[in-house]
C-alpha positions in Angstrom: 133.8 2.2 8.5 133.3 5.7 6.1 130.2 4.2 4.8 127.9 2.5 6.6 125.9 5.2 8.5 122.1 4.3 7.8 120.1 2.0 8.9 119.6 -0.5 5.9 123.3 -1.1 6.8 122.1 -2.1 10.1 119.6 -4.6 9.0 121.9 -6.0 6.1 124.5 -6.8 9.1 121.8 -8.1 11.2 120.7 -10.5 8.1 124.2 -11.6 7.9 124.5 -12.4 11.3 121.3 -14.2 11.2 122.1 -16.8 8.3 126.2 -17.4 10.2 126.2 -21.1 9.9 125.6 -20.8 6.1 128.5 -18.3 5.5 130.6 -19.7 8.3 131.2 -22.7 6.3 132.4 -20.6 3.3 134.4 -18.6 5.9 136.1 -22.1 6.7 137.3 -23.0 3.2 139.1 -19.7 2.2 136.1 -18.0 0.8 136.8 -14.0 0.3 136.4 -11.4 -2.2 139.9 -10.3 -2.8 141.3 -11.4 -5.5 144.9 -12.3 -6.1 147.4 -9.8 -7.7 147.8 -10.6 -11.5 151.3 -11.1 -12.8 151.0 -7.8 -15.1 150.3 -5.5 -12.2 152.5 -2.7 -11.4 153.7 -3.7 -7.8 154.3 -7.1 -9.0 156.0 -6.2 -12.4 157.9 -4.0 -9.7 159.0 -6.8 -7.6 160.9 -8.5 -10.5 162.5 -6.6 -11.6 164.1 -5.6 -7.9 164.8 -9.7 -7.7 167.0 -9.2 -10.5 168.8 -5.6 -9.8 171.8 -5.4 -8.3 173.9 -2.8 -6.7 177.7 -2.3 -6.6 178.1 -5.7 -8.5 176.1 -6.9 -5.4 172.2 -9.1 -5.4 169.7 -6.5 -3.9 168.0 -8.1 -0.6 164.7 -9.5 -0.7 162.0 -7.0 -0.3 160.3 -8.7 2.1 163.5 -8.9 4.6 163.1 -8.2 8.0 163.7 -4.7 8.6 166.8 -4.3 10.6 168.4 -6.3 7.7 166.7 -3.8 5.0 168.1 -0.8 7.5 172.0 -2.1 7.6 171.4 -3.0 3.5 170.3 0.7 2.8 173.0 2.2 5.9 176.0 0.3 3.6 175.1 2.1 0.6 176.4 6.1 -0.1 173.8 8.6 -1.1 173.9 8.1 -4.6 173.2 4.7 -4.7 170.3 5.0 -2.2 169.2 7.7 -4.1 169.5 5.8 -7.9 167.4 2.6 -6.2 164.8 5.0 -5.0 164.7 6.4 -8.9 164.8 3.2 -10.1 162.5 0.8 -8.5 160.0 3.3 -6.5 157.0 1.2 -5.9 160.0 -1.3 -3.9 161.6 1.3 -2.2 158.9 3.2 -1.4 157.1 0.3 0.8 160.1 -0.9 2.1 160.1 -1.5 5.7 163.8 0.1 7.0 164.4 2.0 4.2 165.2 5.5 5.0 161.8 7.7 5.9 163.6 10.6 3.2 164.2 8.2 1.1 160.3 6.0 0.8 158.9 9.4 0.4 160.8 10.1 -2.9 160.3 7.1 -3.8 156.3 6.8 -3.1 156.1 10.5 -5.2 158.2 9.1 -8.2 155.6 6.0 -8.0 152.5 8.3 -7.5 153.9 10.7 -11.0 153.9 7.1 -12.2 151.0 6.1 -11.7 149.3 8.9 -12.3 150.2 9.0 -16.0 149.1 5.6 -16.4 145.4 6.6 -15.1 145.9 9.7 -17.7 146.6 7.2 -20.5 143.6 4.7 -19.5 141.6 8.2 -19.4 141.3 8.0 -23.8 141.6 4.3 -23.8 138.7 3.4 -26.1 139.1 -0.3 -25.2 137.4 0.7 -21.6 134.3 1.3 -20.7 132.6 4.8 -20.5 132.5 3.7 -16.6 136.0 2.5 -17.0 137.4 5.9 -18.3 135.5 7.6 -15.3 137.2 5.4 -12.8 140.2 6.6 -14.2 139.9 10.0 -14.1 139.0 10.0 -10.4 142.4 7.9 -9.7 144.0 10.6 -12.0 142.4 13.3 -9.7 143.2 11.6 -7.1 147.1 11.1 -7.8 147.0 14.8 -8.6 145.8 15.9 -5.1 148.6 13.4 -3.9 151.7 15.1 -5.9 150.7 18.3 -4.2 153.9 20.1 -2.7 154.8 19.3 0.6 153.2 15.8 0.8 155.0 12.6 2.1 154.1 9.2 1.6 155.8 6.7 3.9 153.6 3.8 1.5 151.9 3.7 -1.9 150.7 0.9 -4.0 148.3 1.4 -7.1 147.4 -2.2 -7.3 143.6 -3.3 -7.1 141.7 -0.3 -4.8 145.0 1.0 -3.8 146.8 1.5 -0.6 148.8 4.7 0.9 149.8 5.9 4.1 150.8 10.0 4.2 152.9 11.8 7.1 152.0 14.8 9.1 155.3 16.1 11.1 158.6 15.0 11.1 158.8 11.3 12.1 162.7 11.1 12.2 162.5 13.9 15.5 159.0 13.0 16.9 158.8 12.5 20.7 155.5 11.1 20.1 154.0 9.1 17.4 150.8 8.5 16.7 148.8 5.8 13.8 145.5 6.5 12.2 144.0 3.3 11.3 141.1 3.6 9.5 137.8 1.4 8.4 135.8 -0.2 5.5 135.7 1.3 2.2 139.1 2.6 2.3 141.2 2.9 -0.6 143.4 5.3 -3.0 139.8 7.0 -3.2 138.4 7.5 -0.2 141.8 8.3 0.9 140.6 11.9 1.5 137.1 13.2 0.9 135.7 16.8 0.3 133.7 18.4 2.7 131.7 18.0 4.8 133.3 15.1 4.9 136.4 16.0 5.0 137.5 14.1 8.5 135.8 11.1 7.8 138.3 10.1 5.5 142.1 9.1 7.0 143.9 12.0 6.0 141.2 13.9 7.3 141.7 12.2 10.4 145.3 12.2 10.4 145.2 16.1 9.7 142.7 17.0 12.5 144.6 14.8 15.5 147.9 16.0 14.4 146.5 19.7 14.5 144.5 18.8 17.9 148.0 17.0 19.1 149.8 20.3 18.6 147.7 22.1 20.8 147.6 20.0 22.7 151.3 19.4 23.6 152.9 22.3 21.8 156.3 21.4 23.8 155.8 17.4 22.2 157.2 16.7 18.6 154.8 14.6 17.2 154.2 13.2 13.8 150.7 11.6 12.8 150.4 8.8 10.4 147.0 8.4 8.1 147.8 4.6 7.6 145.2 3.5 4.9 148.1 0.8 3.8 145.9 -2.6 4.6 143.3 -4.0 1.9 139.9 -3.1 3.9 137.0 -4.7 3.5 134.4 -3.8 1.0 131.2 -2.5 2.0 129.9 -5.0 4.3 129.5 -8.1 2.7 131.5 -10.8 4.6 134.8 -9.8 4.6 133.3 -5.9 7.1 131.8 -9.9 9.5 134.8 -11.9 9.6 138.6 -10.8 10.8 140.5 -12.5 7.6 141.6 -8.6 6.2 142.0 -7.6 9.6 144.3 -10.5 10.4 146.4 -9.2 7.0 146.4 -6.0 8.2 147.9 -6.7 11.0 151.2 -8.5 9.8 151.2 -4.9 8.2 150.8 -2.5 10.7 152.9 -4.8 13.3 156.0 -4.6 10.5 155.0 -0.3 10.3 155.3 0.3 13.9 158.5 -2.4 14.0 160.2 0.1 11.4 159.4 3.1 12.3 162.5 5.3 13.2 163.6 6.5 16.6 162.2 5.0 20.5 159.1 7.6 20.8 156.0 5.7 22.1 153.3 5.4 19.3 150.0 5.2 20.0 147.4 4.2 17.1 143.9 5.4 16.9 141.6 2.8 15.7 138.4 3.5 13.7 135.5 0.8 13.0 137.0 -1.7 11.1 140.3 -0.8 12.1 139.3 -1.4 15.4 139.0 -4.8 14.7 142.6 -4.9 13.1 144.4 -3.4 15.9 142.4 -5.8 18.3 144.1 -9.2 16.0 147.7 -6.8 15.9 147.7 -6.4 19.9 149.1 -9.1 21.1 152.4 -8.6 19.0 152.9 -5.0 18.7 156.0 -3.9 19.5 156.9 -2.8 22.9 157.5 0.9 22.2 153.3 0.9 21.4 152.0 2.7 24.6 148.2 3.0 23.7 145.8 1.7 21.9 142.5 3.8 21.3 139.2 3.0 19.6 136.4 4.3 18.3 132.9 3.1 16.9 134.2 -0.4 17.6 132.5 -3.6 16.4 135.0 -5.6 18.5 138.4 -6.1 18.9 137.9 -10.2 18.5 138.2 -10.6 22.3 136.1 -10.9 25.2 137.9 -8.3 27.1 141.2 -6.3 27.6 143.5 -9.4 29.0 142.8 -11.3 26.2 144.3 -8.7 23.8 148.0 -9.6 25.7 149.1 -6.0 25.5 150.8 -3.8 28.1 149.6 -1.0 26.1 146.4 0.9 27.5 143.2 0.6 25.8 141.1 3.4 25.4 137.6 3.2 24.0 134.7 5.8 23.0 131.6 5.4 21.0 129.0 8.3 20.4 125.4 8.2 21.8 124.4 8.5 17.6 126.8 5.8 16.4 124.5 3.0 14.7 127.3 0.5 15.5 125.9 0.1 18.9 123.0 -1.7 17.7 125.5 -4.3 15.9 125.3 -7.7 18.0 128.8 -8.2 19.6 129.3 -11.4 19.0 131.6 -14.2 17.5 130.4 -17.5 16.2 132.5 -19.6 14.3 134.7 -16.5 13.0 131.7 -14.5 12.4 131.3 -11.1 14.3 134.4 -9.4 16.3 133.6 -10.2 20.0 132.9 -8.2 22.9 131.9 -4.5 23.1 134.6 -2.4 23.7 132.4 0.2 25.7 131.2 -2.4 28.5 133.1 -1.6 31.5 133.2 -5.8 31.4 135.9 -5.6 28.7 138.2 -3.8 30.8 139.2 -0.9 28.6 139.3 3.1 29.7 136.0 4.1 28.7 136.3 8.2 27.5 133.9 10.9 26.4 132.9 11.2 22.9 131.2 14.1 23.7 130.4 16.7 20.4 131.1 13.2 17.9 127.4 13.2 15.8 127.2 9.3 14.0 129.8 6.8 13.3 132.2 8.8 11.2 132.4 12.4 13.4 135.4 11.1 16.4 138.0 13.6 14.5 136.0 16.6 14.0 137.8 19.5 15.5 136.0 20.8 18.7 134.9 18.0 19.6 135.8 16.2 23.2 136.7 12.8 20.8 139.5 14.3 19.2 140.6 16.2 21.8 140.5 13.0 24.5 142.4 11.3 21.0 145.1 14.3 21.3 145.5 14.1 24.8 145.9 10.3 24.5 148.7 11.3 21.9 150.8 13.4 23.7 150.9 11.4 26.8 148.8 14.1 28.5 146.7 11.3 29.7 145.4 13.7 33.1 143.5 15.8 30.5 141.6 12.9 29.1 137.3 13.6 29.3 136.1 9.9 31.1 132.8 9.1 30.2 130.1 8.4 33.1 130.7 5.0 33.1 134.6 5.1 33.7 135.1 8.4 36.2 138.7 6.9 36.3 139.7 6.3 32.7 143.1 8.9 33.0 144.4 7.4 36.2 147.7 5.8 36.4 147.3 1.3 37.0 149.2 -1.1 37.8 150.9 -2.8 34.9 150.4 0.7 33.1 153.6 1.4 30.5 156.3 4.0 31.5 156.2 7.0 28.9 
């Protein structure tokens, strides 16, 4: 959660909790604040026009196909057709679950140049607002930063707030794979941030543990995924109390990980919110998910580590500064995300976040949170920092996953 470090955060989440059986019943008839996709935007415009296509006198498959039946689709074709669909439809191809990894990020950077001369045009529309022309000069600057050379985009969607998710490494050779999944507030422009806050952001995040990974393990190939591809919540009205995006987010980052190339283990670093997500996600991640690692958690929407039904192992920090301690763990009636990760009742492998300062510092470089997050990463789970309360936190279990 990038930005809820103050305490009139705290005492708007503790109002929130304390009026539940209010909000609980607008919980229970649908109530949220996203809003659906018009029929004029992008993606969707996108869509159609990929229901129609065809290929080789042949009906495209349906974009949201499972993704072994995307993989043999895109494996059938030669290069040049792969290649023309990419240049043709790029905001389908790009988010398309078995596609080629080569081919989503040429797709997601011809959909990026796209979108970015649409925020260029809306820049001197005189129909918008002074605040409206602002708005889309940051997306413009922000799409800039994102056509820089050398960056790949395994996702990318313009619609509404935006989503992405951006590669470090190679992820068709990777031993080792790991997922950034961020918090609250996180969108196409919070996607990265300047300093100083530069790794409170995901592709801050991404960029320190895949650096921190290398040292690391600098006989391991691993790639590091900033996966900012789920609609978070905003700010922390209800959506930051109740699980409904992360429950959305999770039929996302369960289809990622089922689609990702290759057998390396992944493990995926959870952040605040995110935390939350990869909690609801557990219970049907795919096999090859070996660990599961939070931080600054408001609850995983369990009671403890069984209930998650994963053999993967859970690891769990929280600095001394966060404010998020002081957030009641509770859930009542879909309000509030459960137990505290951090009690040694929950069952997880408690580790040092020794050097994180607040709620958003777990990937600052030379700290013991990134570096316990590397280690994690690599599989180098003897050099792992336990906190006090869990001496034991790196030691092989029973029931523990082979690497």
């Amino acid at each position: 959660m990038t930005s809820f470090d103050s305490s009139p955060t705290l005492t708007a989440w503790r109002a929130l909790l304390a009026v539940a059986v209010v909000f609980v019943m607008l919980a229970t008839t649908g109530w949220t604040a996203v809003r659906h996709q018009r029929s004029d935007e992008p993606r969707t415009v996108a869509l159609a026009a990929w229901a129609r296509g065809r290929v080789a006198d042949h009906a495209l498959p349906d974009a949201d196909a499972p993704s072994y039946r995307l993989a043999r689709f895109f494996a059938s074709l030669n290069a040049a057709q792969r290649t023309a669909l990419a240049d043709k439809y790029p905001l389908v191809v790009g988010n398309l679950n078995g596609a080629p990894v080569t081919l989503r990020y040429r797709a997601n950077r011809l959909a990026v140049a796209q979108a970015r001369r649409v925020e260029e045009r809306r820049t001197h529309d005189a129909r918008l607002s002074p605040d409206g022309r602002a708005l889309a000069t940051r997306r413009m600057e922000r799409l800039d930063s994102m056509l820089a050379p050398g960056r790949r985009f395994l996702a990318f969607d313009p619609t509404g707030r935006g989503r992405a998710a951006e590669v470090f490494g190679d992820l068709d050779r990777a031993d080792r794979v790991s997922v950034v999944v961020p918090g609250v507030d996180t969108d196409l422009l919070t996607l990265e941030r300047p300093a100083p806050k530069v790794n409170a952001a995901p592709v801050g995040m991404a960029k320190s543990l895949y650096a921190a990974e290398r040292a690391a393990g600098p006989g391991t190939r691993t790639a590091v995924i900033a996966w900012a591809d789920y609609t978070t919540p905003a700010g922390i009205g209800m959506d930051a109390a109740l699980g409904n995006l992360a429950a959305r987010g999770a039929l996302r980052l369960n289809a990622l990980v089922g689609a990702l190339p290759g057998t390396a283990p992944v493990s995926l670093f959870c952040h605040s919110y995110g935390s939350v997500l990869c909690g609801v996600a557990a219970h049907e991640l795919p096999a090859r998910v070996s660990d599961i690692a939070v931080a600054g958690s408001p609850g995983m929407r369990v009671e403890n580590v069984a209930q998650l039904r994963t053999g993967a192992r859970v690891w769990a920090m929280r600095d001394r500064g966060d404010w998020i301690e002081d957030v009641p763990n509770l859930e009542l009636g879909g309000l509030g995300h459960g137990a505290d990760p951090v009690d040694p009742g929950f069952g997880a492998r408690i580790v040092s976040a020794g050097g994180a300062i607040g709620h958003s510092g777990y990937f600052v470089p030379g700290t013991e949170s990134l570096d316990n997050f590397a280690a994690i990463g690599v599989g180098a789970y003897g050099s792992v920092s336990c906190a006090a309360s869990d001496s034991g936190c790196g030691e092989p279990v029973a029931g523990d996953q082979g690497i």
